[in-house]
N, C-alpha and C positions, 0 to 999 in steps of 0.2 A: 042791209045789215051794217057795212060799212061806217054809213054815213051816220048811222044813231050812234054806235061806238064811238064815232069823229065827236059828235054833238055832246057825247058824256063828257068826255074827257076834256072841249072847249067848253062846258059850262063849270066844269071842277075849275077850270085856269082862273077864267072871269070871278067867279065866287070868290076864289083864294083873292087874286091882284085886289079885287073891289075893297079885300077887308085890310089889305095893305095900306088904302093909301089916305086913311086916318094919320094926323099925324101922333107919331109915337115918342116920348123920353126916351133919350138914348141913351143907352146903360155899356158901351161899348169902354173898356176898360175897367170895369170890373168884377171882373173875375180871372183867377190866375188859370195854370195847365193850358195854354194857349195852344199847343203843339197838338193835342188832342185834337181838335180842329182842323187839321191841315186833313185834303183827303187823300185816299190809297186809292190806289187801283187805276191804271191811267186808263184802263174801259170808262169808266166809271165818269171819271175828271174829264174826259174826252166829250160825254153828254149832259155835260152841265150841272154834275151830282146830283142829280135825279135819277137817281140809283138804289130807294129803300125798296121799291116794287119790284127791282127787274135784276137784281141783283143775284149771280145763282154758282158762286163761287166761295173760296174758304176768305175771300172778302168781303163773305156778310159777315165775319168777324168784326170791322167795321162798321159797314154799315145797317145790317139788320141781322143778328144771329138766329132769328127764324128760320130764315135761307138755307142757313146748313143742312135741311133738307132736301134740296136739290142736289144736291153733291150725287152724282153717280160715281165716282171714283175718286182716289184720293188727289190732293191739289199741297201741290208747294209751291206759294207762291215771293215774287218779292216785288218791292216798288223804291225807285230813289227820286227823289224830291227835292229839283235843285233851287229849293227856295229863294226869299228875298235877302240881300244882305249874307252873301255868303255864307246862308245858314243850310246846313243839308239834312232832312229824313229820312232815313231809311227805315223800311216795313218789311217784315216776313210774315206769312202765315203758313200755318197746315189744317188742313182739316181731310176727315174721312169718315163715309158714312157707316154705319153700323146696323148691319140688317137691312130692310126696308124700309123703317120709318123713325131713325134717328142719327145722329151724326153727332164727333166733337169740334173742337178746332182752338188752336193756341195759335197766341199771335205776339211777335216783339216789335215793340216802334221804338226807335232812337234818332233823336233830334243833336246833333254836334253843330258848335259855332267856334271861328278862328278866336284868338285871343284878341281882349278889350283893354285900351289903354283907361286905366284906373285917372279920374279927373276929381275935382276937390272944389270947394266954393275957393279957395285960396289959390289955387293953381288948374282954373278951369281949361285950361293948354292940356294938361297930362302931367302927374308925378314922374312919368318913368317907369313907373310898374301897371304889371297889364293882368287881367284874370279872365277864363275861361269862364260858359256856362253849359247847363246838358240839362237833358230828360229823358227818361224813357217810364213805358209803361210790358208792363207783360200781363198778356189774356188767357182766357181758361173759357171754351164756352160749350153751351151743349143745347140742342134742340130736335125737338118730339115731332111729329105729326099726330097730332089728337082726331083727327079725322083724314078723308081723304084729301081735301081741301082745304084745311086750316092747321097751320103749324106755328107752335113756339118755340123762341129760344131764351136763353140766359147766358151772360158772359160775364163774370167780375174779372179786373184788372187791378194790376201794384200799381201804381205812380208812383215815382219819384221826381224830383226836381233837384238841380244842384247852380248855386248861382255863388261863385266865385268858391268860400267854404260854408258857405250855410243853405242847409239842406230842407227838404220838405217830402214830407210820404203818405201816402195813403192809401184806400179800397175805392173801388167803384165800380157801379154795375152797369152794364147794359140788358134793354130787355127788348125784345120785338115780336110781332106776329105777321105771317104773309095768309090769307087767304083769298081761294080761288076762286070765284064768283059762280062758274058754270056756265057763264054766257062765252063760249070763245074759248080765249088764251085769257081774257080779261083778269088781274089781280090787282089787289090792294095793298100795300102792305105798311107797316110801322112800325116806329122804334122808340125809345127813351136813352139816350145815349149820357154817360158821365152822370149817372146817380148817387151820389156817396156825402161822405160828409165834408168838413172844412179842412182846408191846409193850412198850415203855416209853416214857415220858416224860421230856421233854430239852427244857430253855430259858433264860433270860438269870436265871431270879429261883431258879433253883439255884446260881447265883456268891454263893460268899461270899467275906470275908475271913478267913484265919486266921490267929493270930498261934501260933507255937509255943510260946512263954515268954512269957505274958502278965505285961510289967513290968520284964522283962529289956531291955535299949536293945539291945543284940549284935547281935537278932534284929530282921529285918524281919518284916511283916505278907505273907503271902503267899496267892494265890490259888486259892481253892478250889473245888469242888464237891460241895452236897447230893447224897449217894449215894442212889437210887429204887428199887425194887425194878421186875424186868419182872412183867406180868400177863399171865395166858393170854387168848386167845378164846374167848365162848361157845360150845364146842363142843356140838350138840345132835343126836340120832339123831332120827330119827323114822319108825315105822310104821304101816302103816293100811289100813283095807279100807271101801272102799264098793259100794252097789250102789243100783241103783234100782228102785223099783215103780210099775208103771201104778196108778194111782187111777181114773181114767176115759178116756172117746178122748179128754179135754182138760185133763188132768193127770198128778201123777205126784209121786213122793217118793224124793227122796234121802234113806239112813242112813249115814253115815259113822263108824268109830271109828279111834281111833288112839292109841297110846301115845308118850308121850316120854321121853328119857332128859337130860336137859343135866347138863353134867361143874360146873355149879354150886349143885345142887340133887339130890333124890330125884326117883324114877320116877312119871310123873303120864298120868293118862288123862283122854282128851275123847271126848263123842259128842255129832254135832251133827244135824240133820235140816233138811232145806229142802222147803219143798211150791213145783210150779212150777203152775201155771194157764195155757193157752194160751201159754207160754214169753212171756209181758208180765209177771205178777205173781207175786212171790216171797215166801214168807213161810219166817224163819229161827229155829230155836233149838237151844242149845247147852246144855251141863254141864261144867265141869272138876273132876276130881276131884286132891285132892294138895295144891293150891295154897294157899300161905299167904293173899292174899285172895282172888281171881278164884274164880268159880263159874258164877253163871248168866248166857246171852248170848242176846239177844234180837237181829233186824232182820229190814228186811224191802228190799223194792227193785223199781225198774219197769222195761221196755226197752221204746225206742222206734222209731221206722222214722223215719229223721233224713234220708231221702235216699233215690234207687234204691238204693243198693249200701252206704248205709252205716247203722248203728245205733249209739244212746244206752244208757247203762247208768246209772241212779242207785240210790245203794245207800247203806245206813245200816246200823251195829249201836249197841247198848249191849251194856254189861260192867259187871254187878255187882262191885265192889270192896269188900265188905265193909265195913271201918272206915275205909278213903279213899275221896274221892269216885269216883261212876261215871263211863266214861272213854263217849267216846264218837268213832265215826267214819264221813267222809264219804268214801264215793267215789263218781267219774264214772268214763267208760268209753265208750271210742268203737271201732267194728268197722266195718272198712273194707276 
């Protein structure tokens, strides 16, 4: 039984890789919300974000808000994201279920970066003046079990963006479904992540002055605006199949894979696996394939009895980044 399960899952891999490696137009910068993109959950990051199937925390806010149906108890979670370039993430979530067969879950990301010395084609050195940039988003999500097996969610989000004074906002949704095969543990699951419309950016330091006949007296100087272009959202699909295997009466092994599709980039696969021990000790690793740096993903994490009714989660990954430094992240995790 094992081995057919093995055989599912290595022919999902091969199928996916196979349809990779077409060459593809690379669409990598353009589209704006970039921060949207970075992932949560250092479970998650730890096995290679191949995490839409197996995912079964208030970080399917994230990654699959189907999931929100697994929630047995409520979940506050957080993640900090010690990015590239001294840019840092940080994520909360909550979520809690409602009844037996549905759940909500709100979630905040905020992305800060130190100040940027302000540069000019004339004084490509630096002016002397510096500006900050930021983003965040806040989420709203909810999902059903329509059967015993098959669940949906929906999650819309604010965006914002702010890059030095000019700003950008908008809606956007996420959608997913997890169903459960019956063979096993075996699931499926899927997402549409960053569904919404265009952004642009609008603020005081697109006022110019123009003059229409520069030298001409006739003419006044009159009031204008730098014209911006709007940018999409990262749209991203994602599919994926996990299953677990007993190891002993006091272990057990998650395999997850998944493919992805983002409308800014070519087609990229992850497989990640987690070993659990007495459901206390976790140990985590990942692969991306596709990726311009990202590859290997290592962590691991503990949980502990913080209370009668309530539990701790600490969790860590690394992510090899190839020619930029390795990115690393911390989450806690409270089950109440």
């Amino acid at each position: 039984m094992r081995k057919k399960i093995i055989l599912i899952l290595f022919c999902f891999l091969i199928l996916t890789a196979a349809s990779i490696e077409a060459k593809e137009f690379s669409k990598v910068g353009t589209v704006g919300a970039q921060f949207l993109k970075i992932g949560v959950g250092a479970r998650y990051v730890g096995m290679g974000e191949a995490s839409v199937a197996c995912v079964d925390d208030a970080y399917a806010m994230y990654w699959n808000p189907a999931s929100l149906t697994l929630l047995s108890s409520s979940n506050l979670l957080f993640t900090n994201v010690d990015w590239i370039d001294d840019v840092q993430l940080n994520y909360v979530a909550f979520g809690k279920p409602i009844g037996n067969s549905s759940a909500f879950g709100i979630s905040l990301t905020v992305l800060t970066m130190g100040e940027m010395e302000v540069t000019t084609v004339d004084e490509p050195e630096g002016t002397g003046e510096t500006f900050t940039a930021s983003d965040y988003a806040l989420s709203l999500g909810y999902a059903r079990k329509l059967t015993d097996r098959f669940s949906l969610g929906l999650s819309a989000k604010y965006i914002h963006e702010r890059l030095s004074e000019e700003r950008a906002s908008g809606v956007g949704f996420d959608f997913g479904t997890l169903f459960y095969t019956g063979f096993n543990s075996l699931r499926i699951g899927m997402s549409i992540s960053n569904l919404g419309p265009e952004l642009k950016l609008d603020g005081p330091e697109l006022d110019i002055g123009y003059h229409p006949s520069p030298g001409n007296t006739n003419y006044d100087e009159v009031k204008a605006k730098i014209s911006v272009e709007h940018y999409d959202l990262p749209l991203t699909f994602r599919f994926g199949v996990a299953y677990d295997l007993a190891v002993s009466p006091n272990s057990q092994m998650t395999i997850s894979l998944e493919a992805k599709h983002p409308n800014d980039n070519v087609q990229q696969v992850s497989i990640g696996s987690e070993y659990i021990w007495k459901d206390m000790v976790f140990l985590r690793g990942g692969y991306k394939l596709n990726y311009e740096e990202e590859g290997l993903a290592l962590g691991g994490g503990l949980k502990f009895q913080v209370g009668k009714n309530a539990e701790m989660k600490l969790n860590y990954a690394w992510v090899d980044f190839n020619r930029l430094q390795s990115i690393h992240r911390f989450s806690l995790g409270f089950l109440f």
